[in-house]
C-alpha positions as CSV (number, residue, x, y, z in Angstrom):
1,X,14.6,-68.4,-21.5
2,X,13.4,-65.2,-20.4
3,X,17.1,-63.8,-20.3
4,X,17.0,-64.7,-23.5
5,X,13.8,-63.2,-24.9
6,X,14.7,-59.9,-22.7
7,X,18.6,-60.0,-24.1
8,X,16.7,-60.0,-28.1
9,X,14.6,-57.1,-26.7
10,X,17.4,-54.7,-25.5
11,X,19.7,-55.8,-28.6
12,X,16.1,-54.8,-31.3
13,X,16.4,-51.3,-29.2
14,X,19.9,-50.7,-29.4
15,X,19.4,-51.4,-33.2
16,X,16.4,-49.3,-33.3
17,X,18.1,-46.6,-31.1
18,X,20.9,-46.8,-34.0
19,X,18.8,-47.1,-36.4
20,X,17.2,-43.5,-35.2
21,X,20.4,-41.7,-34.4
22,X,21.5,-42.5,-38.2
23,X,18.5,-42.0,-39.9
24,X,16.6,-40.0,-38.5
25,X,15.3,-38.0,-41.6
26,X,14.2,-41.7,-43.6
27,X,12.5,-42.9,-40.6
28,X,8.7,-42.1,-39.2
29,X,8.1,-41.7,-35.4
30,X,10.9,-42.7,-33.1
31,X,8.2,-45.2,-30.6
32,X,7.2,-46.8,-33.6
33,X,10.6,-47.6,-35.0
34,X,12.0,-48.2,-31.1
35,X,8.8,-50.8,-30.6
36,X,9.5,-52.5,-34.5
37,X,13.3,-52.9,-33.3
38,X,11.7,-55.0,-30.3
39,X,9.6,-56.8,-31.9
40,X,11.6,-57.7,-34.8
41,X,14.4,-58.8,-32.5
42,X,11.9,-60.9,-30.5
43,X,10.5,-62.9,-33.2
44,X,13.9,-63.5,-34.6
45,X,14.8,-64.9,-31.1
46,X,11.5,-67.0,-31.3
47,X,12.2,-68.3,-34.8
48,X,15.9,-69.1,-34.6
49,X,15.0,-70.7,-31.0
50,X,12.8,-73.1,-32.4
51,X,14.5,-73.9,-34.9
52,X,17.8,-74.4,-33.8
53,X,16.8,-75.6,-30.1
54,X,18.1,-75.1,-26.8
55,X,21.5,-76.1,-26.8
56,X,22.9,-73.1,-28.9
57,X,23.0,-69.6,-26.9
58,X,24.3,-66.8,-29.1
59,X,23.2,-68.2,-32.5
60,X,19.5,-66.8,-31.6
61,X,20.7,-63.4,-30.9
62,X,22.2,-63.5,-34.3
63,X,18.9,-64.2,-35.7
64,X,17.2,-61.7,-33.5
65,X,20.0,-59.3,-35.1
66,X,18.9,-59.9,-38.5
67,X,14.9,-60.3,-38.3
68,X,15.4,-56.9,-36.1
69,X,17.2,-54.9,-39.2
70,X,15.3,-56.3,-42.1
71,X,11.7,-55.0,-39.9
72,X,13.6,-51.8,-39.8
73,X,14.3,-51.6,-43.1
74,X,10.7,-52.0,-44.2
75,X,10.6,-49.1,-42.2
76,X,12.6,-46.6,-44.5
77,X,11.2,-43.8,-46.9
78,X,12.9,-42.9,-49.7
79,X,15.9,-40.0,-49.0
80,X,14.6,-36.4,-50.3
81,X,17.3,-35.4,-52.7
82,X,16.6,-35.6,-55.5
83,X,18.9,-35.8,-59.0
84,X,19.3,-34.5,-61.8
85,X,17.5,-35.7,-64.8
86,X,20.0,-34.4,-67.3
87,X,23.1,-35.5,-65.5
C-alpha cells in the first residue's frame, strides 16, 4: 500500500514536471502545480483503490493518471495571443 500511494505520488510529479516543461507560460507557480500533480495523483490512487479493491495493481495508477491531469488542467490560464476580430 504505501508503494502504492508513493508510486501515484512520483507518477502526479512526473505529470506535473511535464506539465511545467510544456506549459510553462499557461501555468502559475511551478511548487503549486508540482504539489497539485501530487495530490491529484494521490486521490486518484485513493478513489480508484477503493473502489476497485485490492486485487488490481496497475488499474489505480491509471486513475491516479487521470485525476492527476484533470487537477492540472483546472490549473491552466488562457494562452495570450490573441486573434483577430476581423479574420
Amino acid at each position: 500500500m504505501i508503494l502504492e500511494a508513493l508510486g501515484a505520488a512520483v507518477l502526479g510529479l512526473l505529470l506535473a514536471w511535464a506539465a511545467t516543461t510544456r506549459l510553462a507560460h499557461r501555468l502559475p507557480a511551478r511548487p503549486l502545480v508540482l504539489s497539485t500533480g501530487a495530490a491529484g495523483a494521490l486521490l486518484g490512487d485513493f478513489v480508484t483503490h477503493s473502489a476497485l479493491g485490492s486485487d488490481f495493481t496497475v488499474i489505480p495508477f491509471l486513475g491516479a493518471a487521470i485525476i492527476s491531469a484533470a487537477s492540472l488542467s483546472l490549473l491552466l490560464r488562457p494562452s495570450r495571443a490573441r486573434r483577430s476580430l476581423t479574420a
